[in-house]
MIGUBA-854600 format. One record per residue: z, x, y of N, C-alpha, C in turn; residue in one letter. Coordinates in pm, whole numbers, plus 50000, padded with zeros to 5 digits. Last residue first. Layout:
<recs>
ZXYZXYZXYA
...
</recs>
This chain:
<recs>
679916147757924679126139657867677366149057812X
681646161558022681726160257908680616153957830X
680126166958335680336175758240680916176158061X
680576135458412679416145058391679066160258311X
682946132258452682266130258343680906137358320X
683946153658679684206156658546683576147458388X
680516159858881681736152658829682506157758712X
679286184359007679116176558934680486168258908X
678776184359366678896194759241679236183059154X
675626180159490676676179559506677416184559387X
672696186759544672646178059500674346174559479X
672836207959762671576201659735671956186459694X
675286225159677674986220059805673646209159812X
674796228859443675816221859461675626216259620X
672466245959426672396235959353673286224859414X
673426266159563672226257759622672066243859612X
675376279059400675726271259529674206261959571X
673446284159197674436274659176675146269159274X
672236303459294671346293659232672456278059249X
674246320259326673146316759453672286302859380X
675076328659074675686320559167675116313059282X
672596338258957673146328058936673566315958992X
672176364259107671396351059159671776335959148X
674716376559017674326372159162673686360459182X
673926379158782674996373958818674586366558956X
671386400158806671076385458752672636373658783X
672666418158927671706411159013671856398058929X
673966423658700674666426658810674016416358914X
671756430758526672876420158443673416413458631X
670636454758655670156441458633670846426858617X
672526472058627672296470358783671436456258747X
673556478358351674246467158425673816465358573X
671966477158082671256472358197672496468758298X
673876479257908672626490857891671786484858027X
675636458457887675966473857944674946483157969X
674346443757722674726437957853674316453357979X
675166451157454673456451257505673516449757627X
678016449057485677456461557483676066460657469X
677826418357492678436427457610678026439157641X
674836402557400676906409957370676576415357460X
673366376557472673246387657476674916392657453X
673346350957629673906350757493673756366157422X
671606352657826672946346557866673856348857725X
669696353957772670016362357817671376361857806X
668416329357762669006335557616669466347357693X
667926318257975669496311857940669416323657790X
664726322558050665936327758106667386327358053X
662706324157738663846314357858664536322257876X
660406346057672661706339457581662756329357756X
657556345557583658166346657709659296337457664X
655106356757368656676348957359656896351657525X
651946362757311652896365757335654206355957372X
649246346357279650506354257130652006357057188X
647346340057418648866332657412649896337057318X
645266357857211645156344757288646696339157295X
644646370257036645556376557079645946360457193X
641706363356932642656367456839644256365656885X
640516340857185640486355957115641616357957094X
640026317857339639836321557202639446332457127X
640816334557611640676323757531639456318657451X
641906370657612641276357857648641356342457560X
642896392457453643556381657515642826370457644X
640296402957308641596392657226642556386557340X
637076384857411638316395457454639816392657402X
634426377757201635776377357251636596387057303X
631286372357127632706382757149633316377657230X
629786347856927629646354257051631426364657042X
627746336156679629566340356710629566349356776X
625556332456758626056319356698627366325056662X
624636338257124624286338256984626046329856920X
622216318057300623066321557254623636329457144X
619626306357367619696315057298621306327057258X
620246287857517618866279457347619116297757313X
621626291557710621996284157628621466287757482X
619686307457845620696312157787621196305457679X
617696286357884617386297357830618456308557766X
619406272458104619146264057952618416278057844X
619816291258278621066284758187620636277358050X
617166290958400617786304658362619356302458221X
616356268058431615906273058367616486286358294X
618506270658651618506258758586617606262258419X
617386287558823618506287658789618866279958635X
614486279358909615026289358844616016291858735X
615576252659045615266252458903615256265858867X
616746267759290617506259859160616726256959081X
614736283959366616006291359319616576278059237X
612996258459484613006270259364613626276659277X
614866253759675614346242259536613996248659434X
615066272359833616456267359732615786253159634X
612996293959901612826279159886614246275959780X
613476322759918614136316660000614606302459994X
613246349859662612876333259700613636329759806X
614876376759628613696370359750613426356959759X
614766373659338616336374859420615696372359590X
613576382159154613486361559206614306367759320X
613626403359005612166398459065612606383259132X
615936407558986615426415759077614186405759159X
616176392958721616816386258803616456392258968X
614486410158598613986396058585615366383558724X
615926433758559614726434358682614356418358666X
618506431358396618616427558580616856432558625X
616486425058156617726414358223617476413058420X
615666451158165614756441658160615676428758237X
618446463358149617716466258227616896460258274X
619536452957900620236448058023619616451858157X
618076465357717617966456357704618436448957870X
618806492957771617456489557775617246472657806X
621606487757659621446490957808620096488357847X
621616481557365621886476557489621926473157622X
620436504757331619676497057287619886482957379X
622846521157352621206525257397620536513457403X
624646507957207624566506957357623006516057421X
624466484056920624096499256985623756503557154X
624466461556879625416466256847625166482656972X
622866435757034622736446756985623746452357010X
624016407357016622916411856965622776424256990X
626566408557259626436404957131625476406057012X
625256414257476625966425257386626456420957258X
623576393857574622976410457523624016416157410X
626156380557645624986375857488624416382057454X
626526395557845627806392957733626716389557578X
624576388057979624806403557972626056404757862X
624786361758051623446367257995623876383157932X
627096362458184627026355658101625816357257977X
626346379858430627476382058379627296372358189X
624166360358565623906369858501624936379158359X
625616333558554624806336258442624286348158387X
627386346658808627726342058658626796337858528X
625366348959001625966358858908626556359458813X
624336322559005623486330758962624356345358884X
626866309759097626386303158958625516316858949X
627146325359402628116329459242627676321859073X
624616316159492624936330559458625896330859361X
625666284659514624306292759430624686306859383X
628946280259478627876280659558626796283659462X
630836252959359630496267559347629156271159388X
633556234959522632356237459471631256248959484X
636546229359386636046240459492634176239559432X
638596219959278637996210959378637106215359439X
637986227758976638886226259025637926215559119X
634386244058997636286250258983637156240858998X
631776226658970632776224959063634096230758962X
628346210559019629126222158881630366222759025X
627206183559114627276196559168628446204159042X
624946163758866626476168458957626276177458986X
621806153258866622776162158805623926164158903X
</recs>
């Protein structure tokens, strides 16, 4: 079996274990609606993770583990919760982040209602625009019709 791996970062024992626990405790809450019932439930949970947390033999702890994921797995439930702005929840990416340049098209008198901002945003502009020119040189006149 591969080592499980973030990116480039490979994920130790302790954090796979807490993430199943975390992961086990989401699937609790999906099966019982009722947080009494819930909490009882999440109790049994963390003493079953209590009772291993001593093993030293890492051969152990990994099948443990291993056992512990496929047991989650085979018991999943079959439309788990969502956080709406997580991914795949309701709210997921909803939001607009509109481009810097529409600003730019704003009237005068919407302008006015922000002018220490508008003021800065000028600024940077220019700063942007010497950078630019100095970087890469200022543009030609075809370049601009074209």
């Amino acid at each position: 079996m591969a080592v499980p791996t973030v990116g480039a970062e490979v994920i130790s024992h302790s954090r796979r274990v807490c993430s199943l626990y975390k992961r086990a405790l989401r699937c609790l809450e999906c099966y019982y609606d009722k947080r009494f019932i819930f909490r009882y439930q999440a109790t049994l949970m963390r003493d079953r993770f209590e009772q291993n947390k001593d093993i030293k033999d890492m051969r152990i702890a990994k099948e443990l583990l291993l056992k512990g994921e496929e047991e989650l797995f085979s018991k999943q439930h079959y439309q788990p919760r969502k956080f709406p702005l997580s991914p795949g929840g309701v709210a997921y990416a909803r939001t607009v982040n509109p481009p810097d340049w529409v600003l730019d098209y704003w009237h005068p008198l919407e302008k006015a209602q922000y002018p220490q901002y508008f003021a800065c945003r000028e600024q940077r502009k220019k700063e942007f625009i010497e950078l630019w020119e100095k970087q890469y040189g200022k543009p030609s006149k075809e370049d601009l019709h074209h």
